[in-house]
C-alpha positions in Angstrom: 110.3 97.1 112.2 110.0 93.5 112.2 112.8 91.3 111.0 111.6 88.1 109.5 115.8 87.1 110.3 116.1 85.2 113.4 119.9 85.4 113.4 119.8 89.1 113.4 117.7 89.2 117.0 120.7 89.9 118.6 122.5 91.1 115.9 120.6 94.6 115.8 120.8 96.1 119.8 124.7 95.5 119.3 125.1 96.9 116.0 122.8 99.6 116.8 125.4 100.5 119.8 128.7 99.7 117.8 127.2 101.8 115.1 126.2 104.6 117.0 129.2 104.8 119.0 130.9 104.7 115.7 129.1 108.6 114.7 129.8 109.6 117.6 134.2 109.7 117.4 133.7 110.6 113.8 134.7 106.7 112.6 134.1 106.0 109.2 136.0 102.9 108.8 133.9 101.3 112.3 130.8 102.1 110.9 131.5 100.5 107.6 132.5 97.4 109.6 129.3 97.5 111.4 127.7 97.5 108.1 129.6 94.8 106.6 129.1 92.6 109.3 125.4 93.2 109.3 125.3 92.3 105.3 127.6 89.0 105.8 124.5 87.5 108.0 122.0 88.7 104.9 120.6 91.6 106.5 118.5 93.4 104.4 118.4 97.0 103.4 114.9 97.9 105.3 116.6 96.3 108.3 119.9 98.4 107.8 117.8 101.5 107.4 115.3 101.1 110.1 117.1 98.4 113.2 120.4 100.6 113.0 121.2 103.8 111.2 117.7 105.1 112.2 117.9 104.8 115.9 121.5 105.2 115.7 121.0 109.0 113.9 118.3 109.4 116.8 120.7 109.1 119.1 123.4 112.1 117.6 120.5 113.8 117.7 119.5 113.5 121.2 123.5 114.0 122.3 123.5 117.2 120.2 120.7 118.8 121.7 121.8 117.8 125.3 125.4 119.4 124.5 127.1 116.1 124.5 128.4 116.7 121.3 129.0 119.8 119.0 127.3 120.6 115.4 130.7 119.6 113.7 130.2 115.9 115.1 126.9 115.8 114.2 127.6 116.7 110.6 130.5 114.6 110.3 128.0 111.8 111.7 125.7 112.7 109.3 128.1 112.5 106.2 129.6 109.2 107.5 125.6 108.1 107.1 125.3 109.2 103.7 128.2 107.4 102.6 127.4 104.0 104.5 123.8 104.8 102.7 125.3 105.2 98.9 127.0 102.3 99.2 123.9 100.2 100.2 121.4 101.9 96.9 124.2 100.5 95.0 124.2 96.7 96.5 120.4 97.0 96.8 119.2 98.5 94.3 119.8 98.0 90.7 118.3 99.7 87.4 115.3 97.4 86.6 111.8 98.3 85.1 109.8 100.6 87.4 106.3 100.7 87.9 104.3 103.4 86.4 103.4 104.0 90.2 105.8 107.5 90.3 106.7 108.9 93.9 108.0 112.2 94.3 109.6 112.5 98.2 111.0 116.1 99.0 111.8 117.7 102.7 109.6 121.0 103.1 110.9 124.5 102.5 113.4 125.1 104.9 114.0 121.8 106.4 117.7 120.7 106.2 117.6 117.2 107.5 117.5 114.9 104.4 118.4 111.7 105.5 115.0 110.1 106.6 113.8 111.5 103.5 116.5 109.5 101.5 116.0 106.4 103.1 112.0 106.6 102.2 112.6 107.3 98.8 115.3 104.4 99.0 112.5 101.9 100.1 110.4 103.3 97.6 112.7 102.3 95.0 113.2 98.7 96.5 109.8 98.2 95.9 110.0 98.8 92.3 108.2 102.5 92.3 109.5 105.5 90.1 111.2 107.7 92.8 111.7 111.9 92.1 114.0 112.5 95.4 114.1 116.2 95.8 116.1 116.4 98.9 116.5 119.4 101.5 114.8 122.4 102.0 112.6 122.4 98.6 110.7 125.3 97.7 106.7 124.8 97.8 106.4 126.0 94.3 109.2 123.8 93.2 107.0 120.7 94.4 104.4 121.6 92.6 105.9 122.1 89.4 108.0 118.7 89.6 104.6 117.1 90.5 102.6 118.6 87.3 105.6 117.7 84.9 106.4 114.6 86.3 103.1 113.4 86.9 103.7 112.1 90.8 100.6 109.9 91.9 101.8 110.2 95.5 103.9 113.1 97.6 105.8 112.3 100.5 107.2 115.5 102.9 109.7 115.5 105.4 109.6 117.9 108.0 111.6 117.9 111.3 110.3 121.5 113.1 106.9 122.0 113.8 107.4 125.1 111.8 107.3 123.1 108.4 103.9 122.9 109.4 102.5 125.9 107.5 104.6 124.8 104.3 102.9 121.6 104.1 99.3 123.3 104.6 100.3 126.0 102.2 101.5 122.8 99.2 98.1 121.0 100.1 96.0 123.6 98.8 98.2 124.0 95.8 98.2 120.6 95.3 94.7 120.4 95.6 95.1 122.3 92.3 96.5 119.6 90.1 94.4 117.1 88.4 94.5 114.3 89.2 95.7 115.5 92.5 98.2 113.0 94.2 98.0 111.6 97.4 100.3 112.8 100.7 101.9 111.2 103.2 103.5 113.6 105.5 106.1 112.1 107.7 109.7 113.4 109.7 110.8 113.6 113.1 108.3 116.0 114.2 105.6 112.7 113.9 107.7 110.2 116.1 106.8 111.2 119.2 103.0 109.7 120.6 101.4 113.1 120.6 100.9 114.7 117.2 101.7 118.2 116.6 97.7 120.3 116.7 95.6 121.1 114.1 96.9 118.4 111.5 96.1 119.8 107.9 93.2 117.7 106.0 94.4 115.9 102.9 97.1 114.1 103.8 97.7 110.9 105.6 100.5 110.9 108.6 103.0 108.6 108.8 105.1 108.0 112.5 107.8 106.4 110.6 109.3 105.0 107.6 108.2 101.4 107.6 104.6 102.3 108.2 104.9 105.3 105.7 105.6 102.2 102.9 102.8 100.4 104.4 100.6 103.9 103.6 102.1 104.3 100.1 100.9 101.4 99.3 97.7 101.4 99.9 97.3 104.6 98.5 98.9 104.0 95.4 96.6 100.9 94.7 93.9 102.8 95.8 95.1 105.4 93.4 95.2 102.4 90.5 91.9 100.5 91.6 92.2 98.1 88.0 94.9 95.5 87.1 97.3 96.5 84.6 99.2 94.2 82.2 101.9 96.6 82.5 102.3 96.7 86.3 102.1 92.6 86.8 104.4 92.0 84.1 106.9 94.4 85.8 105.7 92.7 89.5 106.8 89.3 87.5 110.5 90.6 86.5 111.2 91.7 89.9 109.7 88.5 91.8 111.5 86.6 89.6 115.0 88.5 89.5 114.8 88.5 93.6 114.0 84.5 93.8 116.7 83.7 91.4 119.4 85.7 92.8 119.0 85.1 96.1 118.9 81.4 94.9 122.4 82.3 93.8 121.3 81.5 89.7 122.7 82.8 86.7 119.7 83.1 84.1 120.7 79.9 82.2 120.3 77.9 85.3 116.8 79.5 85.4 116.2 78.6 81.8 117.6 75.3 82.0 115.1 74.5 85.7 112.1 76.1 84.0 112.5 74.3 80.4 112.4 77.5 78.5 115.5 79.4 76.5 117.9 82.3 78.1 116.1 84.9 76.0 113.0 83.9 77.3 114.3 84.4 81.1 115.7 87.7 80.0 112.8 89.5 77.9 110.5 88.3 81.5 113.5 89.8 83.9 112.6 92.5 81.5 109.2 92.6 82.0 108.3 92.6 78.1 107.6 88.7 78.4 103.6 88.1 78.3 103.8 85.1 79.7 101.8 81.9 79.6 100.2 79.9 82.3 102.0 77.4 81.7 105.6 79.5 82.0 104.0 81.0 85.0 103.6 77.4 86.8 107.1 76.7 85.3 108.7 79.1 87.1 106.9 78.7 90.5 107.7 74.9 90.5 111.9 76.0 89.8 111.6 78.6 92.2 109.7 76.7 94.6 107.0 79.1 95.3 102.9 79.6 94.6 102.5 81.0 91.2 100.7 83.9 93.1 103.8 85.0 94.6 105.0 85.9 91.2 102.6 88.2 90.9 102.6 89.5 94.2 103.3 92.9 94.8 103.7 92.4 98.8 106.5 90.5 98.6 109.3 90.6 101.2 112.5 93.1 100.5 115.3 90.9 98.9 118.4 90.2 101.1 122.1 90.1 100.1 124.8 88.0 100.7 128.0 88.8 100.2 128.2 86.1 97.9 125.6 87.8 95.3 127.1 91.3 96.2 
């Protein structure tokens, strides 16, 4: 991961430590300091995720299997995670219009370990995408079913043990079955290291970690939805426009009142059932001082919080 922050260069090996040093007595209330003193310099989620709970949970790991600490720790670490995590879905992410893009993330039968999965489907959701989260240990045939009835155009799988191999060659052949069939990205611990486990299944694309399994996703999924859709760039629209504003610290009449169009107007596009005009479009870009292609942009940059717009 690459933060764009300069401020957090030496913000992350130090919160990485605190943090981690944090799971490891059991400290709830340290870690949530870490936290809030990563979100008061704007740290965004992807950076939360990725620079220091990541690494940080890599690192109970590692002093569990070595004995320096017993399964009770890790659990409590583990919970202490999940909590830090649900507060940050809420600051991050709010209801908005999804994409029709829908991504169903789900950790192989008999895999335990959820949270990497979590945090995926977590960034998933920051990037506007319909997210089914189906967390540990999910039955094969309980993938496919959710992927017929919910009608995933991508699967991502979690696996930790090199046993969730032969569940994730066992789903690609069912999910060969479906049609259309959805793409795969399979992804987990058991990838992290430089050497892959042998005999990779066919069919699905590997991913070493979460920020380059976004990077696959979505590629796939536009390879998945080769021609524009009015749908998708008017929802692209209400997100690039909800992200610039806020973090410009705007209420929507401020937006109205910069871009010379009425409060209903900035609503029904926050929306994403505003058609707009070129001449809104342009609007908007001059208030928000930005290309009018960045509006439409889906590769824009994840949104960061202050605690002033938390």
């Amino acid at each position: 991961m690459n933060s764009a922050n300069p401020r957090l260069s030496d913000a992350f090996p130090a919160g990485c430590q605190r943090f981690t040093t944090a799971l490891t007595h059991g400290d709830s209330e340290a870690a949530s300091q870490v936290i809030e003193d990563l979100l008061k310099i704007e740290t965004s989620l992807p950076e939360v995720y990725l620079g220091i709970i990541a690494p940080a949970l890599a690192s109970i790991g590692d002093c569990w299997r070595t004995g320096e600490i017993g399964v009770g720790d890790e659990h409590l670490a583990t919970q202490i995670v999940v909590q830090q995590m649900d507060r940050l879905r809420a600051l991050f992410i709010t209801p908005e219009p999804r994409s029709p893009h829908r991504v169903l993330v789900a950790c192989v039968e008999g895999e335990q370990h959820s949270v990497g999965a979590r945090m995926l489907a977590d960034l998933c959701l920051l990037k506007g995408w319909s997210v089914d989260f189906l967390g540990a240990n999910t039955p094969s045939s309980a993938v496919i079913e959710m992927a017929r009835r919910r009608h995933a155009n991508l699967i991502a799988l979690s696996l930790t043990m090199a046993e969730g191999m032969k569940h994730v060659r066992r789903l690609l052949n069912d999910i060969g079955t479906l049609s259309p069939a959805p793409s795969v990205v399979v992804g987990g611990q058991l990838f992290a290291s430089k050497s892959l486990p042998a005999r990779l299944p066919s069919g699905c694309t590997v991913a070493r970690d979460a920020d380059e399994g976004i990077d696959l996703m979505a590629r796939l999924l536009r390879s998945d939805r080769p021609k524009a859709m009015l749908r998708e760039y008017l929802l692209t629209l209400a997100r690039r426009v909800r992200e610039l504003r806020t973090n410009r610290g705007w209420t929507q009449e401020k937006l109205a009142e910069a871009t010379r169009v009425t409060r209903i107007c900035i609503v029904a596009i926050e929306g994403g059932k505003q058609n707009v005009s070129m001449d809104i479009l342009i609007r908007l870009a001059n208030a928000l001082s930005v290309p009018p292609d960045v509006l439409l942009s889906s590769e824009a940059s994840f949104p960061r919080l202050s605690r002033k717009n938390a």
